[in-house]
C-alpha positions in Angstrom: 0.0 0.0 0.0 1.3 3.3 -1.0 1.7 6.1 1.5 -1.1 8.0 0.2 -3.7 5.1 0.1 -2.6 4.8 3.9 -3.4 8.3 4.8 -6.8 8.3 3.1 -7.7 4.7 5.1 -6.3 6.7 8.2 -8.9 9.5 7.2 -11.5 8.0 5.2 -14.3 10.1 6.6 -13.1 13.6 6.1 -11.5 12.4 2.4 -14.7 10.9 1.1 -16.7 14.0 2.3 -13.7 16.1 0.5 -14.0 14.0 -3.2 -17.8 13.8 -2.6 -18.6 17.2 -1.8 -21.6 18.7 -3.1 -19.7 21.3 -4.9 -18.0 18.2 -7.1 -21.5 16.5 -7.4 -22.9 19.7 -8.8 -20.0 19.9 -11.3 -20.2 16.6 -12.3 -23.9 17.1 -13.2 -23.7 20.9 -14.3 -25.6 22.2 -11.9 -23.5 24.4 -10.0 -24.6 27.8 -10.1 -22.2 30.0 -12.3 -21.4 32.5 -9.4 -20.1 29.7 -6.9 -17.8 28.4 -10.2 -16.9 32.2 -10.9 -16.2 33.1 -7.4 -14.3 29.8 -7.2 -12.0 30.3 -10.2 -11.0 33.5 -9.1 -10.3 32.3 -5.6 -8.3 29.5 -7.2 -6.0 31.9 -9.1 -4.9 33.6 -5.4 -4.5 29.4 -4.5 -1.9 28.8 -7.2 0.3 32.1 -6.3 0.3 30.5 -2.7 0.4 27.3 -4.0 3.8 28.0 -6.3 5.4 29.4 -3.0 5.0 26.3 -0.9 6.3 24.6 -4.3 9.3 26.6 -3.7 10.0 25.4 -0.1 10.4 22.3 -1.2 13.1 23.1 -3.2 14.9 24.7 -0.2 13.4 21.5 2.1 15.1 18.9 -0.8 18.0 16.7 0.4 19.0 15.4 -2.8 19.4 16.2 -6.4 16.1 14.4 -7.6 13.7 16.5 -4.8 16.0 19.3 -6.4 15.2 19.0 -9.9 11.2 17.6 -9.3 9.9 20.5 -6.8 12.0 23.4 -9.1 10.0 22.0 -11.9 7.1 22.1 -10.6 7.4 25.8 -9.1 8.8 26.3 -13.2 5.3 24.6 -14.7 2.6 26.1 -12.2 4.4 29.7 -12.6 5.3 29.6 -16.1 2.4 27.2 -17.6 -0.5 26.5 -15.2 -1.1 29.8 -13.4 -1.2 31.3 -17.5 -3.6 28.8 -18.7 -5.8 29.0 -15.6 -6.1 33.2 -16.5 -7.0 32.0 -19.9 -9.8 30.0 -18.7 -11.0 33.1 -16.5 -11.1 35.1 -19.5 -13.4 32.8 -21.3 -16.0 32.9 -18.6 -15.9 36.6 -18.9 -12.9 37.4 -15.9 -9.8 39.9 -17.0 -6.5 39.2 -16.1 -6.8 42.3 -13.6 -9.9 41.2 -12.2 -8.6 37.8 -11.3 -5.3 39.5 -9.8 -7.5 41.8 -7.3 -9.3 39.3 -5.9 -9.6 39.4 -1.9 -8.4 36.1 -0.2 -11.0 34.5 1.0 -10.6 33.6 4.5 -11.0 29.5 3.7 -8.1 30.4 0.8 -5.7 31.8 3.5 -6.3 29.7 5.9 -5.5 26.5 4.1 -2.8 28.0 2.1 -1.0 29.3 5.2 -1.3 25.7 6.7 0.4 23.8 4.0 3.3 27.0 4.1 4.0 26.3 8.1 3.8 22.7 7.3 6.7 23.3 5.2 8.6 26.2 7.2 8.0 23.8 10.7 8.9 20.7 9.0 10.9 18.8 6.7 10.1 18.3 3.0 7.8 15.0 3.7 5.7 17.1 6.2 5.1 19.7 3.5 4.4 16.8 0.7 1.8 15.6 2.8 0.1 19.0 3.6 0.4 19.4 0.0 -1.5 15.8 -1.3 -4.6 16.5 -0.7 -4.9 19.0 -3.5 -1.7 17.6 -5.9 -3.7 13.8 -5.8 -7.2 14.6 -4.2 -8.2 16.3 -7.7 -6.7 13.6 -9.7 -8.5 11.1 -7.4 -12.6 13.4 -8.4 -11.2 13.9 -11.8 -11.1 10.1 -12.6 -14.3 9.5 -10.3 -16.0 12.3 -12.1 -14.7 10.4 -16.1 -15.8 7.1 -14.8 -18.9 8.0 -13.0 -22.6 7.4 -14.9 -23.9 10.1 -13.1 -21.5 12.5 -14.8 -22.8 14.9 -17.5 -20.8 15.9 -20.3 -22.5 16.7 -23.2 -23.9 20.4 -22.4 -22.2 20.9 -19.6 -20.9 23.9 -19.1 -17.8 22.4 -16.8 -17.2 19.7 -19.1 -13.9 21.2 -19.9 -12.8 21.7 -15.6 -13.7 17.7 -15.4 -11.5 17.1 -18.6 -8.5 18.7 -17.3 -8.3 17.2 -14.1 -9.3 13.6 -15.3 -6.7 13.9 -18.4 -3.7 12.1 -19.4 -1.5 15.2 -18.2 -2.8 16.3 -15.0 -2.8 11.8 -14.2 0.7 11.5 -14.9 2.0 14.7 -12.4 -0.3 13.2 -9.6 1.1 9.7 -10.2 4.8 11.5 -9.8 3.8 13.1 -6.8 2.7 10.0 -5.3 6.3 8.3 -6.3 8.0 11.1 -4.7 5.9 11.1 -1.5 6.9 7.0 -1.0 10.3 7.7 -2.2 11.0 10.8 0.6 9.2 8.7 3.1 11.3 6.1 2.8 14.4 8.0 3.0 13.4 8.4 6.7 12.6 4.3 7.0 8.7 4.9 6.7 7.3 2.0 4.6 5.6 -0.9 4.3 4.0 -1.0 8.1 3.4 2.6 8.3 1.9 2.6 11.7 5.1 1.3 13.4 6.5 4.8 12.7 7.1 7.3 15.7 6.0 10.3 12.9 2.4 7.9 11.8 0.1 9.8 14.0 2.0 13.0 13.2 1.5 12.6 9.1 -2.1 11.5 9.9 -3.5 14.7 11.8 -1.4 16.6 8.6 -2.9 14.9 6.1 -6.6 15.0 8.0 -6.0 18.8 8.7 -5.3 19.6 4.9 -8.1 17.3 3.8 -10.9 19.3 5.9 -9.3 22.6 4.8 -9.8 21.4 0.9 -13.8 20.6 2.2 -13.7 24.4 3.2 -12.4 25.4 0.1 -15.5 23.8 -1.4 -17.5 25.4 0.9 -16.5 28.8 0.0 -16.9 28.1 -3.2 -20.6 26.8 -3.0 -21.0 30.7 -0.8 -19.9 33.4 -3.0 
């Protein structure tokens, strides 16, 4: 068993309510009001600026070349790539550049942002890679339920495109590195196979539950605009 499927079998209430929120449901079927997706794109945007910086921590937090090179990548494609693209999709639901940048942070936005940074800052890099999971593999994890599910609505749906993205072959692949890296550091610090038996277990468990119920909030604000 991977790390990650550990953690959510540690926290299997609060991570089911996260990937089964009513904001995904209503996504899935279309039926989210366009506000609560508006107000939640914009919110998003302030996410990945916060989201890039704890990216950079781990470069500092890396104790070899291969954390290195992987977390000063990823800082390269969410600044130079991702955080571009998602101002592109703002302007097609009718959201300038400038009117994306002004956005207040919502409380629920700074709250879990500034978690997953003192993660990082208190910790070492696996602390911060598990603050970080619940958003790097959680929306992997609802975009594949969301492709697979019959209950899904594509045709006409106005957020077809948002389920395509996160359920697609290139948002699949960084989740599935992320995961590799998580094992990879944890076991660097002789946490594997009988995870439990670890003095840190309870530790990455109240982390990984804690950034979990922070994501539910960030549904939550989104379904109150």
């Amino acid at each position: 068993m991977s790390l990650y499927d550990a953690l959510k079998r540690a926290c299997s209430d609060e991570w089911e309510a996260y990937v089964n929120h009513a904001f995904v449901r209503q996504l899935a079927d279309g039926s989210l009001p366009e506000a609560c997706f508006r107000h939640y794109l914009a919110q998003d945007y302030v996410f990945l600026i916060n989201f890039s910086r704890a990216a950079a921590l781990a470069v500092y937090k890396a104790e070899d070349v291969r954390d290195l090179k992987e977390s000063a990548a990823l800082v390269d494609l969410l600044l130079n790539t991702e955080t571009p693209l998602h101002l592109e999709y703002c302007a097609r639901w009718g959201m300038s550049p400038e009117q994306v940048a002004a956005t207040p942070e919502a409380d629920a936005n700074r709250l879990y942002t500034r978690y997953v940074l003192d993660r990082g800052m208190s910790g070492d890099l696996l602390d911060l890679l598990v603050a970080l999971v619940p958003c790097t593999m959680g929306y992997a994890e609802i975009g594949r339920r969301l492709a697979a599910a019959p209950s899904t609505r594509l045709e006409g749906n106005p957020y077809r495109d948002w389920i395509e993205l996160y359920s697609g072959k290139e948002f699949q692949e960084g989740s599935a590195a992320h995961a590799a890296q998580l094992d990879r550091v944890a076991g660097q610090r002789g946490i594997e196979g009988d995870y439990s038996a670890s003095g840190r277990w309870s530790s990455l468990v109240e982390n990984f539950r804690t950034a979990t119920r922070l994501e539910i909030g960030f549904w939550e604000m989104g379904l109150n605009p």
